[in-house]
MARBA-3410 file (N, C-alpha, C, O; in Angstrom, 1 decimal):
195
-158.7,67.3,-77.9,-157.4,67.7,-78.2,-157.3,69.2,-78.4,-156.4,69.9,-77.9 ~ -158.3,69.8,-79.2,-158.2,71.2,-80.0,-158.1,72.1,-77.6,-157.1,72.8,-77.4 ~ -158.8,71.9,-76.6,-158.8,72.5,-75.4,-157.1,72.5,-74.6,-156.6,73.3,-73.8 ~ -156.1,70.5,-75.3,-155.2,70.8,-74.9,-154.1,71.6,-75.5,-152.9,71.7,-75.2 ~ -154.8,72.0,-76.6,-153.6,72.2,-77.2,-154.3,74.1,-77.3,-153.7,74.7,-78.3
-154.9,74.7,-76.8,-155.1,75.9,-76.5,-154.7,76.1,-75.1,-154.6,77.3,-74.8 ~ -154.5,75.2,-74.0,-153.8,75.0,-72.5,-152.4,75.2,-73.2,-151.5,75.7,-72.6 ~ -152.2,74.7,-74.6,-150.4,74.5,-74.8,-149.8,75.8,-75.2,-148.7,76.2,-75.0 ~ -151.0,76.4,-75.8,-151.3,77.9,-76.0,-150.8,78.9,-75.1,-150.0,79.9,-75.3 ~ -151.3,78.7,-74.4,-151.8,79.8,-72.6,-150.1,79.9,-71.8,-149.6,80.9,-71.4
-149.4,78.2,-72.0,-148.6,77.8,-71.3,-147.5,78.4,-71.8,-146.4,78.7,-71.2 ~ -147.9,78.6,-73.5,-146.4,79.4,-74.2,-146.1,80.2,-74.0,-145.0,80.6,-74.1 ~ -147.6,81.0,-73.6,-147.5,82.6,-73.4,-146.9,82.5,-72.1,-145.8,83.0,-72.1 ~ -147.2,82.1,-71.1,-146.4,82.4,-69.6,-145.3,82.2,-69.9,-144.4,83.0,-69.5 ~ -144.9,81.3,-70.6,-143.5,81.1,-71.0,-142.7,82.2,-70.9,-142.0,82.7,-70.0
-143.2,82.5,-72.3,-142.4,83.5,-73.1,-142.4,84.5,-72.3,-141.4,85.2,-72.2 ~ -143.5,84.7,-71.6,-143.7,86.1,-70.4,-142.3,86.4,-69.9,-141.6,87.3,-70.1 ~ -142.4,85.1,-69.2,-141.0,85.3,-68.0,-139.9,84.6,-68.6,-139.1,84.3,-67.8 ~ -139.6,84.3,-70.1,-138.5,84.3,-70.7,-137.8,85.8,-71.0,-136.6,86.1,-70.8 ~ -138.8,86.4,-71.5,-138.1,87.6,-72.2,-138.1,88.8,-70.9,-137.3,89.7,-70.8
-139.1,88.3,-69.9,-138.6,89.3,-68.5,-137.5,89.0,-67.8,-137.0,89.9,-67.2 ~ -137.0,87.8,-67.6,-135.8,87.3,-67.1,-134.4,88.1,-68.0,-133.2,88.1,-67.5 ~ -134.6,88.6,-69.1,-133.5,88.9,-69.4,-133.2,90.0,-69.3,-132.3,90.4,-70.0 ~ -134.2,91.1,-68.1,-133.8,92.5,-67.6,-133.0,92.2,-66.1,-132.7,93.0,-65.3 ~ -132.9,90.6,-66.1,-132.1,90.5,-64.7,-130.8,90.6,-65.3,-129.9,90.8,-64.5
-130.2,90.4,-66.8,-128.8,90.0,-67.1,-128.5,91.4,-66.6,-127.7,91.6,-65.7 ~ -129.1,92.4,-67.3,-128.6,93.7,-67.1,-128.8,93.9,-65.4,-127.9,94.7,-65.2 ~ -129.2,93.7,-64.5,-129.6,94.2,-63.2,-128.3,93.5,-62.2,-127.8,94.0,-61.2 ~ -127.9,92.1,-62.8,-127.0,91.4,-62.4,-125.7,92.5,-62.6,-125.4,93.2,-61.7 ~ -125.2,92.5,-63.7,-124.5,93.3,-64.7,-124.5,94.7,-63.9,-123.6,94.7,-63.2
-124.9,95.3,-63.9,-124.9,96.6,-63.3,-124.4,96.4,-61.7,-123.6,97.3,-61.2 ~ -124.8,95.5,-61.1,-124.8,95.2,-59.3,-122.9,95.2,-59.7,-122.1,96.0,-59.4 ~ -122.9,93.8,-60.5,-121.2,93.5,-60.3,-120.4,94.8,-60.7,-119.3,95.2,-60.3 ~ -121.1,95.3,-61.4,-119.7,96.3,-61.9,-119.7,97.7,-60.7,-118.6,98.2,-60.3 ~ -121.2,98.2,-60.2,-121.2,98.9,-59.6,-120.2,98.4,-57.9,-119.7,99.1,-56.9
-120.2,96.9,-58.2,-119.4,96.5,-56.8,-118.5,96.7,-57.0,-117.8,97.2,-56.1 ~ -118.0,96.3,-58.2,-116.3,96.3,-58.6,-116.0,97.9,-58.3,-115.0,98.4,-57.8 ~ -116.9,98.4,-58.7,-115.9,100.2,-58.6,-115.6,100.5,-57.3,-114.6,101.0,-56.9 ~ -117.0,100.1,-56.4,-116.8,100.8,-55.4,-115.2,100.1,-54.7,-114.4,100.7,-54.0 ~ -115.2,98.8,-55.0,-114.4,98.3,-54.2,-113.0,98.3,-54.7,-112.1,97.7,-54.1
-112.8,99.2,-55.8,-111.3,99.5,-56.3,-111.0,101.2,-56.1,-109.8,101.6,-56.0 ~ -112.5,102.0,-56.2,-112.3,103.3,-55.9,-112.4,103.8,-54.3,-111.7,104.7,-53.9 ~ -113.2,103.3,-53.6,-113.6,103.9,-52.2,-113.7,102.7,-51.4,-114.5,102.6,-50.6 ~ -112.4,101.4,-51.7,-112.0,100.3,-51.1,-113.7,99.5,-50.2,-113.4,98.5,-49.6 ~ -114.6,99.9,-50.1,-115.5,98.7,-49.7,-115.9,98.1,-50.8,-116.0,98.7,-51.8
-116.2,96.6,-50.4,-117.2,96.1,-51.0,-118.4,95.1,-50.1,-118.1,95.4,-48.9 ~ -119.2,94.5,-50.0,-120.2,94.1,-49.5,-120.6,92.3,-49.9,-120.5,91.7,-51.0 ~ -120.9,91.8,-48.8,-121.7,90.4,-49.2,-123.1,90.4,-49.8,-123.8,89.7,-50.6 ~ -123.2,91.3,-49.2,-125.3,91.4,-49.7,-124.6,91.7,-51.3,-125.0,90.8,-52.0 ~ -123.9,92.4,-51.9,-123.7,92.2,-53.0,-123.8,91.1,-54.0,-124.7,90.7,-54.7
-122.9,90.9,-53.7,-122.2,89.4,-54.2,-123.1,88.7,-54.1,-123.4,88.2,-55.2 ~ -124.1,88.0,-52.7,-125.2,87.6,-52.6,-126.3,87.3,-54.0,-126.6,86.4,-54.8 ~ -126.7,89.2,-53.6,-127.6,89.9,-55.1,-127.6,89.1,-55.8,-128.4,88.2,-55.8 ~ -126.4,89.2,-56.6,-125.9,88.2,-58.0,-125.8,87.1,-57.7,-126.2,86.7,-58.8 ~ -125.7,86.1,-57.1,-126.0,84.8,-57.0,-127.4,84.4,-57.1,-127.8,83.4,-57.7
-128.3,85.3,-56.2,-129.4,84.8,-56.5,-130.0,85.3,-57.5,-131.0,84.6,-57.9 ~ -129.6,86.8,-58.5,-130.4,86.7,-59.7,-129.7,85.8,-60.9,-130.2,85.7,-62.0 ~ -128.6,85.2,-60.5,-127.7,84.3,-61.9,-128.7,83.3,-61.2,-129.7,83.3,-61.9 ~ -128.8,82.7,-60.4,-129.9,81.5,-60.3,-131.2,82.0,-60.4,-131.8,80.9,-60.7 ~ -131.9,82.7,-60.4,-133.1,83.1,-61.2,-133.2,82.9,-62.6,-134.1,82.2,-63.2
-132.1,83.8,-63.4,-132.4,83.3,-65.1,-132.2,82.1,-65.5,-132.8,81.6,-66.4 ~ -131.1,81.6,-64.6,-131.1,80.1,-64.8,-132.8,79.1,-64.7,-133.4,78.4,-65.6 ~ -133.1,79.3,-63.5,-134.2,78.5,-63.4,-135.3,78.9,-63.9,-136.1,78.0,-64.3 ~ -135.4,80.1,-64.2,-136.7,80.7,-64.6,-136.8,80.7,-66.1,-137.9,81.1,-66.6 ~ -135.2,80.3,-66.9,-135.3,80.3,-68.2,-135.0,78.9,-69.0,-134.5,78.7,-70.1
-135.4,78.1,-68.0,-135.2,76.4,-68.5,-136.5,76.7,-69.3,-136.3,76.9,-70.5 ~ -137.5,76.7,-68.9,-138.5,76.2,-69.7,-138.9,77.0,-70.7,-139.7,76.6,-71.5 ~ -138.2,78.4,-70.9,-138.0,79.2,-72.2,-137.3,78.5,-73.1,-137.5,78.6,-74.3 ~ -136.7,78.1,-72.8,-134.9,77.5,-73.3,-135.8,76.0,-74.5,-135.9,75.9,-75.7 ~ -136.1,75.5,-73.6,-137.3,73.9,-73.7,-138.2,74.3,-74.8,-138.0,73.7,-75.9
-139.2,75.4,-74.8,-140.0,76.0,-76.0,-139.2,76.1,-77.2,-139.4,75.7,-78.3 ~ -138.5,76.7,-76.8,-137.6,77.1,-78.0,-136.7,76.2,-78.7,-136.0,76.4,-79.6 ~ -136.9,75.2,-78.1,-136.0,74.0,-78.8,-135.2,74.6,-79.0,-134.9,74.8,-80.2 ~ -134.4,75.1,-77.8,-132.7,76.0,-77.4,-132.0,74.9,-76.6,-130.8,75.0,-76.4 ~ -132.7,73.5,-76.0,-131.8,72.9,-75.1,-130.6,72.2,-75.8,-130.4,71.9,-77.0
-130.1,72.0,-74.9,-128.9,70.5,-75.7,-129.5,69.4,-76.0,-130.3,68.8,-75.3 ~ -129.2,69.1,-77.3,-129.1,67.9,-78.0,-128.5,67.2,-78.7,-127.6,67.6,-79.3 ~ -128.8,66.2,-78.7,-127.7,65.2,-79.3,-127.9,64.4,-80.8,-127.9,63.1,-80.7 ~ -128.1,64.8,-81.8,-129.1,64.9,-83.1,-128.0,63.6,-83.6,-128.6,62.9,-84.3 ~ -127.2,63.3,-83.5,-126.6,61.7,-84.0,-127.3,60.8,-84.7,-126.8,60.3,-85.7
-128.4,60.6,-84.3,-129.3,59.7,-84.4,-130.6,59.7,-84.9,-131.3,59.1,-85.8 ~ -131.0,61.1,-83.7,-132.2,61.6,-84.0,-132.5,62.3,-85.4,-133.5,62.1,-86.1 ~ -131.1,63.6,-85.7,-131.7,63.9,-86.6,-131.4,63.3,-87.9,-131.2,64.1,-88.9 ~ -131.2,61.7,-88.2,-131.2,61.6,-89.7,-132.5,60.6,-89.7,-132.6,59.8,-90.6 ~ -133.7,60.7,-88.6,-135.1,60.3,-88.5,-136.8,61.0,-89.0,-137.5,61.9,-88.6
-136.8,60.2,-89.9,-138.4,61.4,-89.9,-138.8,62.1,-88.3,-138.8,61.8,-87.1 ~ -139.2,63.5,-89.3,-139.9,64.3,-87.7,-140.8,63.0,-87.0,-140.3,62.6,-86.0 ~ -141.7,62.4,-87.3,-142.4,61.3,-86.9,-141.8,60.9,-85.6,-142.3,60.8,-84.5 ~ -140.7,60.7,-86.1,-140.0,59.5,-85.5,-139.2,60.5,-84.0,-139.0,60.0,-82.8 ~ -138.9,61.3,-84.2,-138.4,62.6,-83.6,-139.0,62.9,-82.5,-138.6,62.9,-81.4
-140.3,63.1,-83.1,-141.7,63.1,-82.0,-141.7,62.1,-81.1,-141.5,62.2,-79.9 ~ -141.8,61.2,-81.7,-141.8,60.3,-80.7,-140.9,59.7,-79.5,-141.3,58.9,-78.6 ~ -139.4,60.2,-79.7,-138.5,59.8,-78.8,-138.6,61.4,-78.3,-138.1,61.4,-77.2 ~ -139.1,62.6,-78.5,-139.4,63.7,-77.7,-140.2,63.5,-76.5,-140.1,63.9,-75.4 ~ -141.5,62.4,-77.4,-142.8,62.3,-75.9,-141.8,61.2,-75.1,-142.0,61.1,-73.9
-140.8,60.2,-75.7,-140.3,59.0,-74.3,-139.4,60.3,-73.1,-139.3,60.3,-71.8 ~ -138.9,61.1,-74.1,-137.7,61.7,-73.1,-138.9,62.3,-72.0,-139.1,61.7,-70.9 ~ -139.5,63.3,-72.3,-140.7,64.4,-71.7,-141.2,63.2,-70.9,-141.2,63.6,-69.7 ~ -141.5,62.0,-71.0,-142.5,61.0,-70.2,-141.7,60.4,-69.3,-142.1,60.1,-68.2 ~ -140.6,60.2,-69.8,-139.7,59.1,-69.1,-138.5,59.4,-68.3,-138.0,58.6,-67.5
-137.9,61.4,-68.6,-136.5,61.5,-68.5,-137.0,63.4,-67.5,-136.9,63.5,-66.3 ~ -137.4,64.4,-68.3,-137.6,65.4,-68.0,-138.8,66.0,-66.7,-138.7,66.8,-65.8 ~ -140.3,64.8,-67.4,-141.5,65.2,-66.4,-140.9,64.8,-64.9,-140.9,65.4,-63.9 ~ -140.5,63.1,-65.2,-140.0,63.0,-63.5,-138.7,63.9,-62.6,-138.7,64.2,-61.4 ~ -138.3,64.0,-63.1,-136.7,64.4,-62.8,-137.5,66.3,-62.1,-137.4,66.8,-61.0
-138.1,66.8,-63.0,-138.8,67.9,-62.8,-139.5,67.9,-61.5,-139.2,68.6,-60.5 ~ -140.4,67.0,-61.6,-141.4,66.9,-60.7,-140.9,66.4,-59.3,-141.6,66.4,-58.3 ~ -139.5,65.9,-59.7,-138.8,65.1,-58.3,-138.5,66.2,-57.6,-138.9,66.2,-56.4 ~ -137.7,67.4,-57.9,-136.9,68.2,-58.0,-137.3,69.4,-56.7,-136.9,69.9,-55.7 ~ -138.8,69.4,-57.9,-140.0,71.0,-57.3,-140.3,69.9,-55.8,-139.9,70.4,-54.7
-140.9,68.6,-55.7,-141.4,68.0,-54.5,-140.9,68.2,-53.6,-141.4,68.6,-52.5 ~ -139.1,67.8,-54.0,-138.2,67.7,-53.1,-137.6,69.1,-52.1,-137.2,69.1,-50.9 ~ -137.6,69.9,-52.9,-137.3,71.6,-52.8,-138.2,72.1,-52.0,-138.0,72.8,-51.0 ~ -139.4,71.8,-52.5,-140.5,73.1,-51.6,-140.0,72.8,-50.1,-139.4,73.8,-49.7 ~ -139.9,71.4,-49.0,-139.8,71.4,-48.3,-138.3,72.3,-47.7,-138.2,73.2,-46.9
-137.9,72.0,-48.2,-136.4,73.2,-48.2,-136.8,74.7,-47.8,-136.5,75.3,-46.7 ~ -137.5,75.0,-48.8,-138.0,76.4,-48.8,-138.7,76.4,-47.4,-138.3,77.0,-46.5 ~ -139.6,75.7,-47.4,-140.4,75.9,-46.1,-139.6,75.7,-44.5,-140.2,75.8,-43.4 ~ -138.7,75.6,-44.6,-137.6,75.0,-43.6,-136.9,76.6,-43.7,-136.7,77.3,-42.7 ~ -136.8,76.8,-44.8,-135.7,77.8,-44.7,-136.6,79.1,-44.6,-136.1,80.2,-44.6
-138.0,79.0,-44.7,-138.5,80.3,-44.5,-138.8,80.5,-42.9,-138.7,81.5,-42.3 ~ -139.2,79.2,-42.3,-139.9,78.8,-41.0,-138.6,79.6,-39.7,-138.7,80.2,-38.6 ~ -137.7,79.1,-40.4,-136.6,79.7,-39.0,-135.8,80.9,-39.8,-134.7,81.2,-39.5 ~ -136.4,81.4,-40.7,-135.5,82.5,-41.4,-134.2,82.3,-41.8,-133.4,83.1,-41.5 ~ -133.8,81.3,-42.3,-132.2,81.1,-42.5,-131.9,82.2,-43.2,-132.7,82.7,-44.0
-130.3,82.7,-42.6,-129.8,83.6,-42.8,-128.4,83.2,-43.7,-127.9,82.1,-43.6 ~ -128.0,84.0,-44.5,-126.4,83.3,-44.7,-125.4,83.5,-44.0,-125.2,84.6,-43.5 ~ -124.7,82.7,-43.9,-124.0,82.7,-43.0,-122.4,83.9,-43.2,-121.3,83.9,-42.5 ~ -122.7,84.5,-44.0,-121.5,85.6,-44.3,-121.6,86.5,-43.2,-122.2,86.2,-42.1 ~ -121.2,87.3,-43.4,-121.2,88.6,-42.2,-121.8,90.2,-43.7,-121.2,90.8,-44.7
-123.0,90.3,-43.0,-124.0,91.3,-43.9,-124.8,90.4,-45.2,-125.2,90.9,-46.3 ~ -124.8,89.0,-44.9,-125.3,88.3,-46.5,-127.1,88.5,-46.1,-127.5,88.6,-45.0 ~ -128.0,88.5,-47.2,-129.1,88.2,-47.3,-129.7,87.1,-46.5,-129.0,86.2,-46.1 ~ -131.2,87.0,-46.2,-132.3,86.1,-46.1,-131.8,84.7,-47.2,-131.2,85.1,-48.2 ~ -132.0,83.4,-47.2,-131.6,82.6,-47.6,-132.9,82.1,-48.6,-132.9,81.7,-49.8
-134.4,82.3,-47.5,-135.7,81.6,-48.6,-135.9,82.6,-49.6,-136.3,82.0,-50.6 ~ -135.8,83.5,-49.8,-135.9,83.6,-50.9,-135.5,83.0,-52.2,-136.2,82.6,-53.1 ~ -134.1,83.0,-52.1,-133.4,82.1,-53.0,-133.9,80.5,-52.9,-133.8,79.9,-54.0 ~ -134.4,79.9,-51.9,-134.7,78.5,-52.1,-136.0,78.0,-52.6,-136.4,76.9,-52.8 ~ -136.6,79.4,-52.5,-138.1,79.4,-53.5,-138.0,79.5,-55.1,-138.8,79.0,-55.9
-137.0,80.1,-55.4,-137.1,79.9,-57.0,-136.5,78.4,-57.3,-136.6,78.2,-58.5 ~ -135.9,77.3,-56.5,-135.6,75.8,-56.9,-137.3,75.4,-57.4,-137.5,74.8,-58.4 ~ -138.0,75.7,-56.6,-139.3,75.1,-56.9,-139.8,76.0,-57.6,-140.1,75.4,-58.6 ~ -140.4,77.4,-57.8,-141.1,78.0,-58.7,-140.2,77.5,-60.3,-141.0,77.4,-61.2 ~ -139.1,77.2,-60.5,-138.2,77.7,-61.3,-138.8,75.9,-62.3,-139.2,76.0,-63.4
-138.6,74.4,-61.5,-138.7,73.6,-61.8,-140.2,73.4,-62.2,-140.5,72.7,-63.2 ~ -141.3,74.1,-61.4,-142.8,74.1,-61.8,-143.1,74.7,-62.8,-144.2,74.5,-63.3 ~ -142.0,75.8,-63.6,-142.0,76.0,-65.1,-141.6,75.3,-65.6,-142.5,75.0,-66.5 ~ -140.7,74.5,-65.6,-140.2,73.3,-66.7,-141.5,72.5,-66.5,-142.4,72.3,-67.4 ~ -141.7,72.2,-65.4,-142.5,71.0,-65.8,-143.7,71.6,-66.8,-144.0,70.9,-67.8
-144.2,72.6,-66.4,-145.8,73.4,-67.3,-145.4,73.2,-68.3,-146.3,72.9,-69.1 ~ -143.6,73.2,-69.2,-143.8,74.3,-69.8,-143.2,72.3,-71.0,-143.1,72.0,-72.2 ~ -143.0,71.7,-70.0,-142.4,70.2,-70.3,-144.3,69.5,-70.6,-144.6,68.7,-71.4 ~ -145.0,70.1,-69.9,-146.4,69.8,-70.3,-146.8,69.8,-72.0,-147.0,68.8,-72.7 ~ -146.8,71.5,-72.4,-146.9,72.0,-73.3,-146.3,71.5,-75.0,-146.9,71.4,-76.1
-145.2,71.2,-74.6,-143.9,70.5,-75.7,-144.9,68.9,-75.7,-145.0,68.4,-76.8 ~ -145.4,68.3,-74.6,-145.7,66.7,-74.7,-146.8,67.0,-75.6,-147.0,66.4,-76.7 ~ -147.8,68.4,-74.8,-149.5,68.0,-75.9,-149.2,69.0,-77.2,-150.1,69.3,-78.0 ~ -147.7,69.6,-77.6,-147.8,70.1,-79.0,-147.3,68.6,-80.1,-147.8,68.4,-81.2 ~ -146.2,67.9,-79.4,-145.7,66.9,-79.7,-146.5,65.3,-80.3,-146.0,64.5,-81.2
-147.8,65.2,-79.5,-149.2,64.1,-79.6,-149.8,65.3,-80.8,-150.4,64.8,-81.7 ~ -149.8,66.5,-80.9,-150.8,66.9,-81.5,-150.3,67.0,-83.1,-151.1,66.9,-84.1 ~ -149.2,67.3,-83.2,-148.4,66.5,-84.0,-148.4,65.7,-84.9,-148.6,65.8,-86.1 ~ -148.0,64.3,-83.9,-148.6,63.1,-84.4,-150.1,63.2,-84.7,-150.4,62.1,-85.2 ~ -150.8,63.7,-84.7,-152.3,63.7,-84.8,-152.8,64.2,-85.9,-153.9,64.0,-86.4
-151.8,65.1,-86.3,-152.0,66.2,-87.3,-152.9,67.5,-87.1,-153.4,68.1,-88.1 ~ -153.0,67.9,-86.1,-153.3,68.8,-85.5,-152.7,70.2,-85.1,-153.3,71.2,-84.6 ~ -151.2,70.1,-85.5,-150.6,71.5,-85.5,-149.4,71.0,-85.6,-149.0,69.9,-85.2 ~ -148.5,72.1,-86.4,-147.6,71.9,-86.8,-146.2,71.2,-86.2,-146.3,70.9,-85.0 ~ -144.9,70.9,-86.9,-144.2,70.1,-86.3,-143.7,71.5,-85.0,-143.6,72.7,-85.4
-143.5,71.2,-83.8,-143.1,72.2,-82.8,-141.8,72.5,-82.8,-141.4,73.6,-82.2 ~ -141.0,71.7,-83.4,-139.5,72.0,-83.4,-138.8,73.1,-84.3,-137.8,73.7,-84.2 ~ -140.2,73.0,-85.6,-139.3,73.8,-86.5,-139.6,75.0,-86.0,-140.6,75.1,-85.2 ~ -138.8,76.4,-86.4,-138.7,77.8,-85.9,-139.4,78.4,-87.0,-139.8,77.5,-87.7 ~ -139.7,79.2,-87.3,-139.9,80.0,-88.1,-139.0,81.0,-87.7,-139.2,81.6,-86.7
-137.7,81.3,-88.8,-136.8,81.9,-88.7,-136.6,83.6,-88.9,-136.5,84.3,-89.9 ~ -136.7,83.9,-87.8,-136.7,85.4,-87.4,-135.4,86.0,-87.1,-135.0,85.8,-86.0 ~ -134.5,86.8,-88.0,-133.3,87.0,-87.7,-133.2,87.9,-85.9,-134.0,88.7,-85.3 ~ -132.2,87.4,-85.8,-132.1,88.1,-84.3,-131.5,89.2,-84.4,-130.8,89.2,-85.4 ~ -131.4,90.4,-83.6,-130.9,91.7,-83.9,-129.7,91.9,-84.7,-129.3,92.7,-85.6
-129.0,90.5,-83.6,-127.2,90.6,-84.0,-127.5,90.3,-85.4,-127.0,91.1,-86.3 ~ -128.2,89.4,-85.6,-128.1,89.0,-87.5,-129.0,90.0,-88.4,-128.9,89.8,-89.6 ~ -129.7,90.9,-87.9,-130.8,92.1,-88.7,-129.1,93.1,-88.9,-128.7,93.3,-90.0 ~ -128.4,93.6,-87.6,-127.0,94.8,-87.7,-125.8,93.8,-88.9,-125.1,94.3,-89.7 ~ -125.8,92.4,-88.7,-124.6,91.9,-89.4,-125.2,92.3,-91.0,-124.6,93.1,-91.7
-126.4,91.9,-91.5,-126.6,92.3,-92.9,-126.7,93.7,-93.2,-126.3,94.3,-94.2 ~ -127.6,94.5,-91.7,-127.2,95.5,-92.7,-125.9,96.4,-93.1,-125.8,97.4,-93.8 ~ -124.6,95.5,-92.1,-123.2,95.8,-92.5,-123.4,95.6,-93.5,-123.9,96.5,-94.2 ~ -123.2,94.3,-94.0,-122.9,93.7,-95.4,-123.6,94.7,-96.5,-123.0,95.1,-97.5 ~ -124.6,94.9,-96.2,-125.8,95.6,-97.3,-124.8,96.9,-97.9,-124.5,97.2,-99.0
-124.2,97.8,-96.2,-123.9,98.7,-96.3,-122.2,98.9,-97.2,-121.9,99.9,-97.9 ~ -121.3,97.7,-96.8,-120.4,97.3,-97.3,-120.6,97.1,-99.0,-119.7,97.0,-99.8 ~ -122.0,97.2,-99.3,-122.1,96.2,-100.7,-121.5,95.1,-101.1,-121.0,95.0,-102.3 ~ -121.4,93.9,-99.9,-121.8,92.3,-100.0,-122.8,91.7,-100.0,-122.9,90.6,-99.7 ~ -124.2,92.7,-100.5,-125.2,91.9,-100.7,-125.7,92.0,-102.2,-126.7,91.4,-102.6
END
């Protein structure tokens, strides 16, 4: 157990890698649209390869930050039930979902996609706009994007058994790190003297 749960290790770190690098696409996204908007209200063009851009990096952070999302015990939940259960018990309907609901659906997804990609790289699909981008690119992140969740849907199953094992701690709880917005809100308050 102590080798999978140093693999659960390894897997957090890629994680987290390409969690916290996906979010220099918000700004790259962000800068494209606005830089389109000017040109196209000041010097009347605007462009498809634009507009394109942004579609395919808003689907990048999307896919590429499911399994950040997943680590972080950031996804949606429906705690009704679950949370008035011992963690025990929690755990254990985490490994049915991961076993029963998320690994397949994941794994159907990346199977089903690569062939896509490979179709759409083989004859170069183009988009069909007038000046839009190459199309595989974008149809490669369906499958790189889902082969994170699944690693990262790995990870969550052998922290979750190890758990139950007593082996390392419960995975869900956080250790609570204020986030910037909440580090500037106190030191209003501080500064206000509400604290």
């Amino acid at each position: 157990m102590n080798g999978l749960l140093k693999l659960s290790g390894l897997i957090d770190r890629l994680t987290e890698l390409v969690g916290k690098s996906i979010i220099w696409l918000v700004l790259v996204v962000t800068l494209i649209g606005a830089g389109n908007a000017i040109m196209r209200y000041t010097i009347n063009y605007s462009s498809n390869a634009f507009l394109e851009i942004q579609w395919y990096l808003f689907s990048a952070i999307f896919l590429f930050g499911a399994g950040y999302t997943l680590m972080r015990n950031e996804h949606v939940r429906i705690d009704l039930i679950a949370g008035r259960l011992s963690k025990r018990a929690q755990a254990w309907i985490d490994i049915f979902g991961i076993l029963f609901f998320l690994l397949p659906m994941a794994i159907a997804v990346m199977y089903l996609s690569w062939p896509i990609f490979l179709l759409a790289l083989h004859n170069n699909e183009q988009s069909s706009n007038a000046g839009g981008l190459a199309l595989w690119p974008v149809r490669l992140l369906v499958p790189i994007g889902f082969f994170l969740l699944v690693i990262q849907g790995i990870s969550e199953l052998i922290k979750r058994i190890g758990f139950l094992q007593g082996r390392c701690p419960d995975p869900t709880e956080k250790a609570h790190k204020p986030t910037p917005e909440e580090e500037l809100a106190l030191a209003i308050r501080a500064q206000k003297g509400e604290l």
